[in-house]
RODO-2510 file (C-alpha; in nm, 4 decimals, decimal comma):
residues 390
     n   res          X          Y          Z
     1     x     2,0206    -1,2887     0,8093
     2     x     2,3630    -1,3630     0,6569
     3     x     2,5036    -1,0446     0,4294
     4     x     2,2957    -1,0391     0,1137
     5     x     2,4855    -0,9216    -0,2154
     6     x     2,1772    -0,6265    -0,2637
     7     x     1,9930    -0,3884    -0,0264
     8     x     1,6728    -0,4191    -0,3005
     9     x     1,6030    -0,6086    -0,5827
    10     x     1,3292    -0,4625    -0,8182
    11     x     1,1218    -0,7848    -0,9923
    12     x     0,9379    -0,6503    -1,2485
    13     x     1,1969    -0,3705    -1,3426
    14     x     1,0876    -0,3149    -1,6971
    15     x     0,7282    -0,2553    -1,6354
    16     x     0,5735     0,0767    -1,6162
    17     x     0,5932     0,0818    -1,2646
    18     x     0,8525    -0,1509    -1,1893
    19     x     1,0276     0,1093    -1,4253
    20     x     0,9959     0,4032    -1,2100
    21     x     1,1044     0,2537    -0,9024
    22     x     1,4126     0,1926    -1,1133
    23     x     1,4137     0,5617    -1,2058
    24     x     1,3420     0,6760    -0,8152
    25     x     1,5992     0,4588    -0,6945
    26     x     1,8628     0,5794    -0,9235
    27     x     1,8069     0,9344    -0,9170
    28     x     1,6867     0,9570    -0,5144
    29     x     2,0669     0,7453    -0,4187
    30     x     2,2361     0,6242    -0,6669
    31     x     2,5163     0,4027    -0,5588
    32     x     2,4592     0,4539    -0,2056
    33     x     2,2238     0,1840    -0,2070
    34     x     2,2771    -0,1579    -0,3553
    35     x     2,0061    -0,2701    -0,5766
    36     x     1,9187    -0,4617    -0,8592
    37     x     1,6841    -0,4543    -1,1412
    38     x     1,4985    -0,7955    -1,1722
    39     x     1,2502    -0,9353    -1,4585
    40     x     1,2405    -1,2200    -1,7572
    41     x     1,4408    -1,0322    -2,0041
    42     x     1,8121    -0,9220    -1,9097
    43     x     1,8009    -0,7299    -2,2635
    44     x     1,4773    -0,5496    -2,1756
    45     x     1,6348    -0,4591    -1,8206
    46     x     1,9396    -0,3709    -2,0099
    47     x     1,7588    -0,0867    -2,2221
    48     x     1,5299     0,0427    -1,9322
    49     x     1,8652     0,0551    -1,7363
    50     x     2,0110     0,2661    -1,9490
    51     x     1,6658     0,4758    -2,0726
    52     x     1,6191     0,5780    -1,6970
    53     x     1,9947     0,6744    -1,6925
    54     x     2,0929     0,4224    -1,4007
    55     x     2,4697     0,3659    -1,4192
    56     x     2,5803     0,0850    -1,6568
    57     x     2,7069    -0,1434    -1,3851
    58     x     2,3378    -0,1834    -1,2198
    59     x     2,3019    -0,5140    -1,1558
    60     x     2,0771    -0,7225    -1,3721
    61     x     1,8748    -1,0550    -1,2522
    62     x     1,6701    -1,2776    -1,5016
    63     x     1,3702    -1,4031    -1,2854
    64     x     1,0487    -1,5426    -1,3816
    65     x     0,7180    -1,5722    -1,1796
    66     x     0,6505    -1,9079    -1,3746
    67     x     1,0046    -2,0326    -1,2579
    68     x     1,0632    -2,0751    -0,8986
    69     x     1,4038    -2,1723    -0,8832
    70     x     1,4993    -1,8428    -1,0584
    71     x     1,2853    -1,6818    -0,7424
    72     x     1,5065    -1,8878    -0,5195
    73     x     1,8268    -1,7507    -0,6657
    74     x     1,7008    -1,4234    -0,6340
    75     x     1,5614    -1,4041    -0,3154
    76     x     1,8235    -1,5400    -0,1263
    77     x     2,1061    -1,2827    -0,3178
    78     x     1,9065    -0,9672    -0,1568
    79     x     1,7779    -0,8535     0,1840
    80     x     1,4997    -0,7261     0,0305
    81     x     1,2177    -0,7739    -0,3087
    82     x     0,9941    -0,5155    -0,4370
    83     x     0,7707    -0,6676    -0,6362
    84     x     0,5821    -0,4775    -0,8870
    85     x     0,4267    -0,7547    -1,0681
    86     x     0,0822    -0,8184    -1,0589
    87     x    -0,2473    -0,9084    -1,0090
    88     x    -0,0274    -1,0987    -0,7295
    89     x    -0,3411    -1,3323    -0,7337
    90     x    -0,1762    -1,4749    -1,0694
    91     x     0,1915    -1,3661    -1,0219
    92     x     0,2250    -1,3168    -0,6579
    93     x     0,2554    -1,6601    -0,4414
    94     x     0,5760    -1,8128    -0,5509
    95     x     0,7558    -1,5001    -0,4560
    96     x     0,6426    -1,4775    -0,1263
    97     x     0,7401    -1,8540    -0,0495
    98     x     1,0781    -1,7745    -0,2684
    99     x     1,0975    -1,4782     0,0167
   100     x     0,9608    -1,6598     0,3138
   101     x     1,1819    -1,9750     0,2510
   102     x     1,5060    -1,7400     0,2280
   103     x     1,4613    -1,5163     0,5349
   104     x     1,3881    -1,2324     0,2698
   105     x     1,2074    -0,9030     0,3034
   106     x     0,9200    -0,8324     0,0806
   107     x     0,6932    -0,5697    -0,0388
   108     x     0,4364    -0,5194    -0,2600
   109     x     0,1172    -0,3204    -0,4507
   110     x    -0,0979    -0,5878    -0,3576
   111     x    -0,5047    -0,4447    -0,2544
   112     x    -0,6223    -0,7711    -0,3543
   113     x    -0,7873    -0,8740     0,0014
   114     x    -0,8987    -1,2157    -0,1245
   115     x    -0,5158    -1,3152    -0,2139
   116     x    -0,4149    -1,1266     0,0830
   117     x    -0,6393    -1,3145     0,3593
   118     x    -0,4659    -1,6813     0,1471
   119     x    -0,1809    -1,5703     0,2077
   120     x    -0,1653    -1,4535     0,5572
   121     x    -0,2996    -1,8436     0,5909
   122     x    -0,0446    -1,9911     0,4433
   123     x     0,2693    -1,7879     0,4976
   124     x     0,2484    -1,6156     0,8120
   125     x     0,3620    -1,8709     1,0187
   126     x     0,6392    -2,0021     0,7942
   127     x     0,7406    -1,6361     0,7684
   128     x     0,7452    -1,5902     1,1651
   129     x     0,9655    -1,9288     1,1267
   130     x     1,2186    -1,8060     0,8777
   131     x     1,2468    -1,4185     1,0068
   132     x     1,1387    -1,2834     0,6874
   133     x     0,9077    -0,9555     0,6505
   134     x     0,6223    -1,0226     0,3755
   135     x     0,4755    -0,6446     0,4050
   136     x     0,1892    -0,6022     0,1701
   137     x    -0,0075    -0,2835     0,0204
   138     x     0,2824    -0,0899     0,0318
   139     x     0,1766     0,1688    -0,2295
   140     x    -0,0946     0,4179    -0,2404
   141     x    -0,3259     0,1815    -0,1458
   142     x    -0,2616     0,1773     0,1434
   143     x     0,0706     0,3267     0,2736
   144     x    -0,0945     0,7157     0,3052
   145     x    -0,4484     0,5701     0,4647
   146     x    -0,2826     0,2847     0,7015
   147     x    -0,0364     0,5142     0,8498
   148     x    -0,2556     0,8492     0,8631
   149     x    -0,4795     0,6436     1,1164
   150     x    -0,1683     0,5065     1,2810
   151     x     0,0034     0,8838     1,2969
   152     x    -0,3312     0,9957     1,4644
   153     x    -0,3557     0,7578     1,7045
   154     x    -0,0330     0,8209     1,8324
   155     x    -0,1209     1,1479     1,8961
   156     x    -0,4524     1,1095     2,0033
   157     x    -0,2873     0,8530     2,2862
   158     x    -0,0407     1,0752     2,3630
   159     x    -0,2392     1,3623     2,4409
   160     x    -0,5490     1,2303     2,5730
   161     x    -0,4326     0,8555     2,7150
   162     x    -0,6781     0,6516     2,5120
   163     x    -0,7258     0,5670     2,1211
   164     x    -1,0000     0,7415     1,9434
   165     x    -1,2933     0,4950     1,8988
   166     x    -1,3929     0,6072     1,5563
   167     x    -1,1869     0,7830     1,2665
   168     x    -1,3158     0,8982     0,9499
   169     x    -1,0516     0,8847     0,7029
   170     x    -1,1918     1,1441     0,3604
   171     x    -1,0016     1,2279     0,0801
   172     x    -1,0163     1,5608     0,0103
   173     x    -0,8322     1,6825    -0,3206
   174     x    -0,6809     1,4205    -0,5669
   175     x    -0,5240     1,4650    -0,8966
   176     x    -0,3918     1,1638    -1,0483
   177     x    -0,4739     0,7881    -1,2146
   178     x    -0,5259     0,4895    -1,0294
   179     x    -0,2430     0,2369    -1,1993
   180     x    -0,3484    -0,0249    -1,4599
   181     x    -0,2558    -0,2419    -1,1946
   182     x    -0,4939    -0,1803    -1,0225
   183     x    -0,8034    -0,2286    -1,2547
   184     x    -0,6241    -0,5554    -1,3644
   185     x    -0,6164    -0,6489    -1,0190
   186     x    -0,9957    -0,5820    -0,9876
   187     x    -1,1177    -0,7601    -1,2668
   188     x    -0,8658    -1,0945    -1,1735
   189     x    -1,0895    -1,0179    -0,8393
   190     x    -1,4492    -1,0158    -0,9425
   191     x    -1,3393    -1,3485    -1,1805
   192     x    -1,2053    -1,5335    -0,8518
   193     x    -1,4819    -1,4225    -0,6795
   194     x    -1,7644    -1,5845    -0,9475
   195     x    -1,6148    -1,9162    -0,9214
   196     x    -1,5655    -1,9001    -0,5285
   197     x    -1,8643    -1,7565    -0,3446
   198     x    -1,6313    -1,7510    -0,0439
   199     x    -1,4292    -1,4872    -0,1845
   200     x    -1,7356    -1,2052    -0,2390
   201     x    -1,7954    -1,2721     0,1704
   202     x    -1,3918    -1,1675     0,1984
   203     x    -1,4284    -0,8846     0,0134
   204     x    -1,7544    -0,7947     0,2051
   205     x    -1,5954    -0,8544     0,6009
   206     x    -1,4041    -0,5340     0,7066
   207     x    -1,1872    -0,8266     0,9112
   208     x    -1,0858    -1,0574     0,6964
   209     x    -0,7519    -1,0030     0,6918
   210     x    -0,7781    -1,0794     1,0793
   211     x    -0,8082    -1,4134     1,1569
   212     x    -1,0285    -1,5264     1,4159
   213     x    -1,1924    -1,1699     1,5194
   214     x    -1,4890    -1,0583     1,4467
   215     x    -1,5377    -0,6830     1,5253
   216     x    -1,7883    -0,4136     1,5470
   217     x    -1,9904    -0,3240     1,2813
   218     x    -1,8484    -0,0532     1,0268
   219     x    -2,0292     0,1935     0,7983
   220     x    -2,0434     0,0747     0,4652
   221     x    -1,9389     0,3989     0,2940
   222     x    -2,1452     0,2672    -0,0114
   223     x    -2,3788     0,5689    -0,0787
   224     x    -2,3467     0,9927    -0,1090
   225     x    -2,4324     1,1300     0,2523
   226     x    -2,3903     1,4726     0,3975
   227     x    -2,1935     1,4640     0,7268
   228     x    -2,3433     1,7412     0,9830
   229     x    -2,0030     1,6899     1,1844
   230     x    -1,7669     1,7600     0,8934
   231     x    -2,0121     2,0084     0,7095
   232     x    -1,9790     1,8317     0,3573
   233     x    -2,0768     1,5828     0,1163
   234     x    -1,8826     1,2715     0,0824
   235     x    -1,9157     0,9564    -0,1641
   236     x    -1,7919     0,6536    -0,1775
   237     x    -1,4120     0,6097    -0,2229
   238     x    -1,2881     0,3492    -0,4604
   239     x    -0,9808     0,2385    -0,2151
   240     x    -1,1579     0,2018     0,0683
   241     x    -1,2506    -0,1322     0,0568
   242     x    -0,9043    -0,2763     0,0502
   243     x    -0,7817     0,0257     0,3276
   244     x    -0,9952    -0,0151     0,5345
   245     x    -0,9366    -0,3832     0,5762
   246     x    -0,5828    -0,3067     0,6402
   247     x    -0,6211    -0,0978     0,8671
   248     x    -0,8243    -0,3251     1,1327
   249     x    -0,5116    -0,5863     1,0469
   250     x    -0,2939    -0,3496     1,1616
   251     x    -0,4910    -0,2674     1,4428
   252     x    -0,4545    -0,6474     1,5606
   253     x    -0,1113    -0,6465     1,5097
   254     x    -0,0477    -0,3676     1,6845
   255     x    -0,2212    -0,5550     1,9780
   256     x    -0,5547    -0,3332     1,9735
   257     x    -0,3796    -0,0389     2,0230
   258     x    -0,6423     0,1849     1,8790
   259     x    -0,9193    -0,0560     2,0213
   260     x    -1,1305    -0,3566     1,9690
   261     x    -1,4268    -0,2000     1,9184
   262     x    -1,2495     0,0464     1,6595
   263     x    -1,4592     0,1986     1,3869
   264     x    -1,2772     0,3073     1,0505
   265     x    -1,4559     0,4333     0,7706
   266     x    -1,3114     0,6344     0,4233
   267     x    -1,5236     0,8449     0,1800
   268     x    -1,4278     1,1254    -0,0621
   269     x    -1,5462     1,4532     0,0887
   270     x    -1,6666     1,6808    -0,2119
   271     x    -1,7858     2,0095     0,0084
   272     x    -2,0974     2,1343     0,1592
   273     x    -2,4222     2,2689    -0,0277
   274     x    -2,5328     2,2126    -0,3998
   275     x    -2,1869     2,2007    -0,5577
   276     x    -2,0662     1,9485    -0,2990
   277     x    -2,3768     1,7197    -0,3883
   278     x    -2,3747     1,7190    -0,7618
   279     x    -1,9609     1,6824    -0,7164
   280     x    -2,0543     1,3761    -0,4691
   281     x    -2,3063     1,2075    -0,7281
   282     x    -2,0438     1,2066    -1,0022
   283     x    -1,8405     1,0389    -0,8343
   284     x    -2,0535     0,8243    -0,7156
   285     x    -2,2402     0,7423    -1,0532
   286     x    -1,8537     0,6827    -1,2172
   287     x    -1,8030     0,3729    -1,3760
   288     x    -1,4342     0,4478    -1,5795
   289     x    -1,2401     0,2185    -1,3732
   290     x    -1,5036    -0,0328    -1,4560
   291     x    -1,5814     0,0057    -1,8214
   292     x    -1,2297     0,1710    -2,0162
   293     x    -1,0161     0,0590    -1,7225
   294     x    -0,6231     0,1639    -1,7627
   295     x    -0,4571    -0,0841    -1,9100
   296     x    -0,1558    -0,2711    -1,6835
   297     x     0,2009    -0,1703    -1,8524
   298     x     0,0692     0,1738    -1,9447
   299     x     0,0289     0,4582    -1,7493
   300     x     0,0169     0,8374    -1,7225
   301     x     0,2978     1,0926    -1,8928
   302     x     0,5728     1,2117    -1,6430
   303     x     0,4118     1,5831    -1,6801
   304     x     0,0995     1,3791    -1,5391
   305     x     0,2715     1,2679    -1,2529
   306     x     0,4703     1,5288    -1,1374
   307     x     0,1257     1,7837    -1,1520
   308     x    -0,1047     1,5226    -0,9591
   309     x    -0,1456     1,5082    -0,5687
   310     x    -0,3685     1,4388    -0,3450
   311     x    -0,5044     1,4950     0,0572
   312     x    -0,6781     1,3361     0,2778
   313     x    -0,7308     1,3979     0,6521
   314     x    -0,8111     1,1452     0,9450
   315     x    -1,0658     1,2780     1,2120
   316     x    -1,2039     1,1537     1,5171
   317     x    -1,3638     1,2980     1,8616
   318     x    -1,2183     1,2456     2,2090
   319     x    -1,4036     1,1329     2,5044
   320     x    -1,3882     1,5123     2,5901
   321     x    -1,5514     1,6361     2,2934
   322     x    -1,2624     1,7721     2,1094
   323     x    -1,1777     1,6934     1,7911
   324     x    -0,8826     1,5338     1,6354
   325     x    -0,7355     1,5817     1,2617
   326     x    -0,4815     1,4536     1,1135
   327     x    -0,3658     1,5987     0,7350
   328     x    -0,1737     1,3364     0,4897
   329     x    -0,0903     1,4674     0,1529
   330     x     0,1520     1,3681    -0,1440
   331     x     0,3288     1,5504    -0,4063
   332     x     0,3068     1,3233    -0,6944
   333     x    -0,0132     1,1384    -0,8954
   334     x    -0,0968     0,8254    -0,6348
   335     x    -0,1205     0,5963    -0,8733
   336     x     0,1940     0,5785    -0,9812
   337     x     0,4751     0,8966    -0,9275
   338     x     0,3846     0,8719    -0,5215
   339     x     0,3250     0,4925    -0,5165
   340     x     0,6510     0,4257    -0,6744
   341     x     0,8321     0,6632    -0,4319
   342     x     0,6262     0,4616    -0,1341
   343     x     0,6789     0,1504    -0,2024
   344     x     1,0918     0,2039    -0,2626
   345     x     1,1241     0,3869     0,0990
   346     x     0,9120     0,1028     0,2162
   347     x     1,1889    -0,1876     0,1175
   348     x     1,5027     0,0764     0,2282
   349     x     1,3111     0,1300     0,5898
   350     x     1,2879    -0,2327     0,6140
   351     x     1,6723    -0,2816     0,5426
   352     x     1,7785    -0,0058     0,7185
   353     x     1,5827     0,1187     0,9885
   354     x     1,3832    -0,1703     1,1329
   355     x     1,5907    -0,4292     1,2777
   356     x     1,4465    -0,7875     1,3342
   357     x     1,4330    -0,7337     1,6857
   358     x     1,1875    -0,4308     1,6489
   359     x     0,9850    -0,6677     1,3830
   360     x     1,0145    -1,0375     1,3615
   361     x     0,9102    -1,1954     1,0570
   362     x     0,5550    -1,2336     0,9573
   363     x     0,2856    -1,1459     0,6903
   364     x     0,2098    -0,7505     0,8096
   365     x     0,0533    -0,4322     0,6985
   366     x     0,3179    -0,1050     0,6654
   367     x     0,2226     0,0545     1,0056
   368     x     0,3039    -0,1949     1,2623
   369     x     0,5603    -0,3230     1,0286
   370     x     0,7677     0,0418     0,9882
   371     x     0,5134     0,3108     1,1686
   372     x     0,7118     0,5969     1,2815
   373     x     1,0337     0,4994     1,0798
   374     x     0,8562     0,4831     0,7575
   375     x     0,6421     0,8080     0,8264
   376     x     1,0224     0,9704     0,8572
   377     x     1,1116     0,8389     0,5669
   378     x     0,8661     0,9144     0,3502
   379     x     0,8767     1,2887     0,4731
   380     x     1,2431     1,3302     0,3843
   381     x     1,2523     1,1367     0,0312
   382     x     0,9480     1,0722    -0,0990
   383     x     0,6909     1,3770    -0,0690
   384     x     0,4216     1,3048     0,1777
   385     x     0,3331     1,5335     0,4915
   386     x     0,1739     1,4177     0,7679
   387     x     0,0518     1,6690     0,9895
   388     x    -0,1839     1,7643     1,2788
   389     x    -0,4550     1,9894     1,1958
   390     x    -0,6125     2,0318     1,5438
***
């Protein structure tokens, strides 16, 4: 890649997420990094600029997903794009050519798996041409779930030799929203997915973001069940549909490194005995997201985010018999105080710590894309832990 005036641009700046990224960046490194602030009104990036206290001379872009060539020019000024705006299944596409065609990196909040699985078809290969790194789901879903199986695994291999054959990933304490984003990205879903059957048998396939394998069967995660192993009650978990799919694609691209007849599965754990089942049924019987869904540009106050968290823990049983756990935890709401942190480190480990001969270009997931790099990262900067239990 030929020197690139920016480090990171930021498309979709003066959203609310777009907007913290902004924030992150400025406060987390200031002018150590070179980055931009990207979006369709230079006098809307002007004020956020200046709201989030970034210094006056941040750079300002004027790009709009219904105008390619201002993609283009953008793309090509910057090694890499984080790209806040979605549902990417409306917004999404022209960046990633605009990316692919100039060699640039790319990131995103994307857990839209139908989008996803088009465009691994139709930009993988021209990616792998050009060099550039199209890394999607870099945000809570599903940066903390992706890389807690990949952080086990490594330790489960180095101790032991061999992958474990089945992980449970369970969330086990979470404070926080999930991002308006999110349930816009949902509903643009379940519309696709009415006019093209195909699309409810890609959200339905634990592979689909794998082309041409067909693994083992998974557990469906779908109903409350008490685990004897794990001595609790877990329901099902609202991410896991686009996680887990993830994680088998970074399984493949990883070469089967965990395994191809790997079983993943992710629940919320809710504790053992009465308590732990009523706990499990509410969560199960929740329809929020569905009926007063968070609306996309809004989001939670800052005291919000800076008192949520959450935990989750990866688990799995050796040949041997003993078991394996893995801890993962952030500091922040997911939705949006942690995600934003994520999904900055995310573009800087691409520009700075994973050279193109570690990672050619490609459409990947974050773990075989940045693994141990981006684990490092996002221990020093951006408040996550990962950590073995046993």
């Amino acid at each position: 890649m030929t020197k690139r005036t920016y480090d990171v641009v930021i498309f979709g700046a003066t959203g609310f997420t777009g907007r913290l990224v902004a924030e992150y960046l400025a406060a987390e490194y200031g002018s150590a990094v070179r980055w931009a602030m990207a979006g369709r009104s230079l006098d809307k990036l002007a004020l956020v600029r200046d709201e989030i206290g970034a210094p006056a001379d941040t750079p300002l872009i004027a790009a709009d997903s219904s105008d390619p060539a201002s993609l283009a020019a953008m793309a090509e000024q910057t090694a890499a794009v984080i790209t806040t705006v979605g549902p990417y299944q409306l917004y999404g596409e022209a960046l990633v050519k605009a990316c692919v065609d100039a060699g640039t990196d790319y990131v995103d909040l994307c857990g839209e798996p139908a989008w996803m699985h088009d465009i691994i078809a139709a930009h993988d290969a021209p990616a792998r041409d050009s060099g550039a790194r199209i890394v999607l789901s870099c945000g809570f879903d599903s940066i903390p779930f992706d890389l807690g199986v990949y952080f086990l695994q490594s330790h489960a291999i180095d101790q032991t030799g061999a992958p474990l054959a089945r992980i449970k990933g369970r969330v086990r304490k979470m404070k926080g929203t999930f991002s308006g984003g999110t349930a816009a990205s949902f509903a643009q879903t379940m519309a696709r997915a009415a006019k093209e059957p195909e699309v409810i048998n890609r959200l339905r396939d634990p592979f689909s973001l794998v082309p041409g394998f067909d693994g083992p069967r998974q557990p469906s995660g779908s109903k409350v069940i008490f685990e004897d192993d794990l001595n609790t009650w877990s329901a099902p978990f609202i991410m896991a549909s686009i996680n887990t799919k993830n994680v088998h694609r970074s399984n493949a691209l990883l070469g089967h490194r965990y395994g191809e007849d790997f079983v993943y599965d992710e629940m919320f754990s809710t504790g053992p005995g009465e308590q732990g089942e009523q706990f499990a049924n509410m969560i199960a019987n929740d329809k929020s997201m569905a009926e007063n869904p968070p609306k996309p540009g809004e989001g939670p106050s800052k005291e919000e985010r800076e008192t949520g968290f959450y935990d989750a823990m990866f688990t799995g049983v050796t040949p041997d018999g003993t078991r394996l756990t893995a801890g993962v935890s952030g500091d922040k709401d997911p939705g949006y105080g942690s995600t934003s942190k994520m999904i900055a480190e995310a573009a800087l480990c691409l520009v700075q710590n994973v050279d193109r001969a570690q990672t050619a270009g490609g459409v990947y997931t974050p773990a075989p894309a940045m693994g141990d790099a981006l684990i490092t990262r996002l221990q020093e900067h951006a408040g996550l832990k990962f950590v073995m239990e046993s």
